[in-house]
N, C-alpha and C positions, 0 to 999 in steps of 0.2 A: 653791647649786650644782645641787642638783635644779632646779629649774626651766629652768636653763639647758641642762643634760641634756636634759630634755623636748621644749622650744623646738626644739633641732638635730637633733634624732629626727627632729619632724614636719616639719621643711624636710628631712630627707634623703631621708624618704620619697617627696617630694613630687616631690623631683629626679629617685627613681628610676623613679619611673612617668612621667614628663615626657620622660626619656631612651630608655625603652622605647618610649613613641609613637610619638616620634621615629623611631627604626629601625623600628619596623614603618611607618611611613609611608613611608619612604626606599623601604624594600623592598618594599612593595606599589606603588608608583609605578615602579619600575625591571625588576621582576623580571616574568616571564612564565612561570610553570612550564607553561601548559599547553603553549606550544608548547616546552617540555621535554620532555613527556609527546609530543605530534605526533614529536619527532625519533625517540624508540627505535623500534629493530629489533628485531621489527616492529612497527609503531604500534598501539597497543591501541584498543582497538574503540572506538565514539563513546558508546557507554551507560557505559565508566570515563571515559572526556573528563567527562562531565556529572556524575558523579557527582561526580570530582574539584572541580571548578569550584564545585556543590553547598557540599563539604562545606566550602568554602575561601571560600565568602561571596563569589564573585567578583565578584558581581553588584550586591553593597551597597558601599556608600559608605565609605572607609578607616574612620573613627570608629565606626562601626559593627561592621565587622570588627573593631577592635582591642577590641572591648568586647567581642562573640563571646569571643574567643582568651582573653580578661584574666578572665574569668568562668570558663574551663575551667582555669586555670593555677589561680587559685585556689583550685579543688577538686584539683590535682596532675594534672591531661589536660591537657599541651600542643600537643596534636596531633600528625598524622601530617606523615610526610615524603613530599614528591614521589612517593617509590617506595613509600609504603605501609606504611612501618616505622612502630611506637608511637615517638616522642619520649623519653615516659616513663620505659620502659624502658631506653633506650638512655642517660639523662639520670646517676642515679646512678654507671654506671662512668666516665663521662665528666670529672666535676667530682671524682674521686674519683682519676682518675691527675694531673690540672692541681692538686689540692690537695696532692699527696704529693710532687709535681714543685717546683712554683714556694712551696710556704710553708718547706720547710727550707731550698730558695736561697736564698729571702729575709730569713728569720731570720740562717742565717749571713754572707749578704751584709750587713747594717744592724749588725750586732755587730762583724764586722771592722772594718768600713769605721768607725763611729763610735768607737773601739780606735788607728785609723790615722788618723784624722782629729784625734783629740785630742792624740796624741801628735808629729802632725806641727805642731801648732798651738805646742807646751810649746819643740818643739826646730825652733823657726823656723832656717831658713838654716845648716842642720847637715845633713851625710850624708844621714843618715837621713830630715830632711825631701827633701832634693832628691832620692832616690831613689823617695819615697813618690810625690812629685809626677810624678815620667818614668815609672813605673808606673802611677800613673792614665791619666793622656794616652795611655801608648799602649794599653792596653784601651779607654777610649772610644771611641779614635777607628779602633780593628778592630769593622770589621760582625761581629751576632754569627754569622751563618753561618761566616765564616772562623774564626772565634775557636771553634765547635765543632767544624771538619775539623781545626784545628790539634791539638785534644785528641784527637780521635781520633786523628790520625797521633803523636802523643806516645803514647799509650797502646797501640797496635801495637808502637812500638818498646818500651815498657817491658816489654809480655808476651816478646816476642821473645828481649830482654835475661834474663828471669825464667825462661823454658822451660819458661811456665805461664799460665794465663787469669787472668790478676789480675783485669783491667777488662773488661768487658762493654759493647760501647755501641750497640746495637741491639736495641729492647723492652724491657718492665720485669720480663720473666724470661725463663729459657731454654724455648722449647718445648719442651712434653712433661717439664717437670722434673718429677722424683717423689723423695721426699727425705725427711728428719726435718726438725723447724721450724728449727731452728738451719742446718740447708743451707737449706733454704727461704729463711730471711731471709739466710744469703751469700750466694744470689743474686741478693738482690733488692736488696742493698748494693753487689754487685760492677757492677751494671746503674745504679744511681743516681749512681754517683760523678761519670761524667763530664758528664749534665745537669746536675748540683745543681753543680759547680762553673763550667759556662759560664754558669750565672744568678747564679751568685754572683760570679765574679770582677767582672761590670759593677755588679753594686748595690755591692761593696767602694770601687771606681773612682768610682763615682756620690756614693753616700753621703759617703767622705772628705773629696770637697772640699769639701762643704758643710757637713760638722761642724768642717772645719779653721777655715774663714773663720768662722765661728762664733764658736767657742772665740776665738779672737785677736781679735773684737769685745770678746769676757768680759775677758781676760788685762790690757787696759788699763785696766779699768771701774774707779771708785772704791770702789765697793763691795768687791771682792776687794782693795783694799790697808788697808781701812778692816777687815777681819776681820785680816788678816796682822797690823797694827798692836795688836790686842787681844792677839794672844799666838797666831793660829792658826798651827799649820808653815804653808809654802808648799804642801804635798804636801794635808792639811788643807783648806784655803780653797780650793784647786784643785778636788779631787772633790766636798766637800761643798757650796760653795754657786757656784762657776765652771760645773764641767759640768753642775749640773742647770738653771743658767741659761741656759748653750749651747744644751741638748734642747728648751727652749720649743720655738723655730723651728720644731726639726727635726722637731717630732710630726706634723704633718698633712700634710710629707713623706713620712715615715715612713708612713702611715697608705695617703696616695692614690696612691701608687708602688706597694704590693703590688696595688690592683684593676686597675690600667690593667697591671699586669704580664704577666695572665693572658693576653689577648690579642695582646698583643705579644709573645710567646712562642712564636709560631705556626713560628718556624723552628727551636728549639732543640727544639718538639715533633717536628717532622717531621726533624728532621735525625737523632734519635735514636730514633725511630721511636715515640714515645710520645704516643699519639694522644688529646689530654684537649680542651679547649672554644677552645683558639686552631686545632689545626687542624679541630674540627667547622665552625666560624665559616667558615673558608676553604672547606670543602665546600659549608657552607650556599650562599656566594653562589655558587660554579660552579655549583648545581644550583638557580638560582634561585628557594631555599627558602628561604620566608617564615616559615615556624613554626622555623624554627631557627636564622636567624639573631634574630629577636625573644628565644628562649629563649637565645639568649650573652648578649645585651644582658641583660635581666633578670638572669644571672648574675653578668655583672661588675657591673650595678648595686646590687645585692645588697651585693657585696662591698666595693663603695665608701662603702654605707653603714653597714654593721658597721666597717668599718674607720675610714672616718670620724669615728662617733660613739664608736668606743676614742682618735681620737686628740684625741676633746676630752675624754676623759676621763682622760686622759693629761696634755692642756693643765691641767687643773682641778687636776688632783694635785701640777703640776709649780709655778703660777703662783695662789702664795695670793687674787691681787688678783678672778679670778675666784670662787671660793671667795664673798670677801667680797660681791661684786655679787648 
């Protein structure tokens, strides 16, 4: 099983810097900061032009640039932005509200959702499945913009109803709060409620169907009637060797739905004003900035590949057959 560990390490790595180039290629080919830099009011002088250009490799050839840039990241210097800001600095608060945002959506999104997905599988063509199923569909199939104004206009009326700030849905605290930790952290729960549930309700919605159809691949299998037949309950042969035969599939699911998350998230960051690496990405390209949109990409590649390589280690734990190879 080590080895096999090893092996997907080094092909992850390999994707991740491959997908990195990638974006920095795109965006070195598309972007033009300097005549970025030409538009402000008032245009800075030609000695910052040169300098910029300078320090941004303009001049060499993309493969070259991207080696420059690949070389400073790996000492932790991502470079500067268009306007002049450190990356660096600006890097850990960034990946630090997108982690605090999108990994408890996610968790409790893939917990519910595989909870409702299993139990929609057990109670085929019952209530409770055909209600699980017209709640999926219609959270899919609402964009998630609407489906975060909809919480917000639900969460106005509830405080309204309450004659009290329950919900919070703009920032990740209240400006200027000064408090003890325990108010500190209510406000930092009363502010998270309503993201952490518009990312959760689509992975719930997401997740389900594909744990259901799953599970009721298992439900028929010979194997779970060839345990019941030994003397297992049904309840028994269900959780112990059904659902963890369902989850194979579902790991590397599970795994590469949280990376691509972050960036697709760009509107539940902005709608709630929580500004982490989906909406820097969208800055990056208005300000046809090259060192930062390279630095999302590395990020969510990053996280494709931790995440990846947990969900083979997930497959390995899950699927003896690996194990034995």
């Amino acid at each position: 099983m080590a080895r096999f560990l090893v092996r997907r390490l080094f092909n992850y790595v390999a994707l991740c810097l491959v997908a990195t180039f990638l974006a920095f290629a795109l965006a070195a080919l598309t972007f033009d900061p300097i005549a970025k830099l030409q538009e402000r009011n008032p245009p800075p002088p030609q000695s910052a032009i040169d300098a910029k250009r300078a320090e941004l490799h303009l001049d060499e050839p993309i493969p070259a640039r991207f080696v420059h840039w690949l070389g400073d990241a790996a000492r932790g210097d991502f470079g500067q932005t268009v306007v002049n800001t450190s990356i660096s600095d600006e890097l850990p608060r960034r990946v630090g509200v997108s982690l605090r945002l999108f990994l408890l959506g996610t968790v409790v999104g893939i917990g519910l959702g595989v909870i409702l997905g299993v139990a929609s599988a057990i109670r085929q063509y019952k209530f409770s499945d055909y209600f699980a199923t017209l709640f999926s569909f219609v959270i899919l199939s609402t964009p998630v913009f609407l489906l975060g104004l909809l919480l917000k206009y639900g969460a106005l009326q509830l405080n309204t109803a309450a004659g009290a700030q329950l919900l919070v849905f703009t920032g990740e605290t209240s400006p200027g709060f000064q408090g003890s930790f325990g108010a500190a952290l209510l406000d930092r729960i009363q502010h998270l409620v309503l993201p952490t549930l518009t990312i959760a309700l689509g992975q719930i919605a997401y997740y389900s169907r594909y744990q259901r159809s799953a599970m009721l691949d298992v439900l028929g299998s010979d194997f779970l009637r060839t345990a019941q037949a030994k003397g297992l309950t049904r309840r028994k042969a269900l959780f112990k060797h059904g659902l963890r035969t369902a989850l194979v599939p579902m790991a590397t699911l599970f795994a590469f739905g949280f990376g691509l998350l972050i960036t697709g998230g760009t509107f539940t960051e902005r709608i709630f004003g929580w500004y982490g690496m989906g909406d820097w990405l969208v800055y990056g390209i208005e300000q046809d900035d090259t060192n930062i949109t390279a630095t999302v990409t590395l990020f969510v590649a990053v996280l494709v590949l931790i995440s990846g390589w947990l969900s083979d280690v997930f497959y390995a734990l899950l699927d003896p057959r690996v194990r034995l190879r």
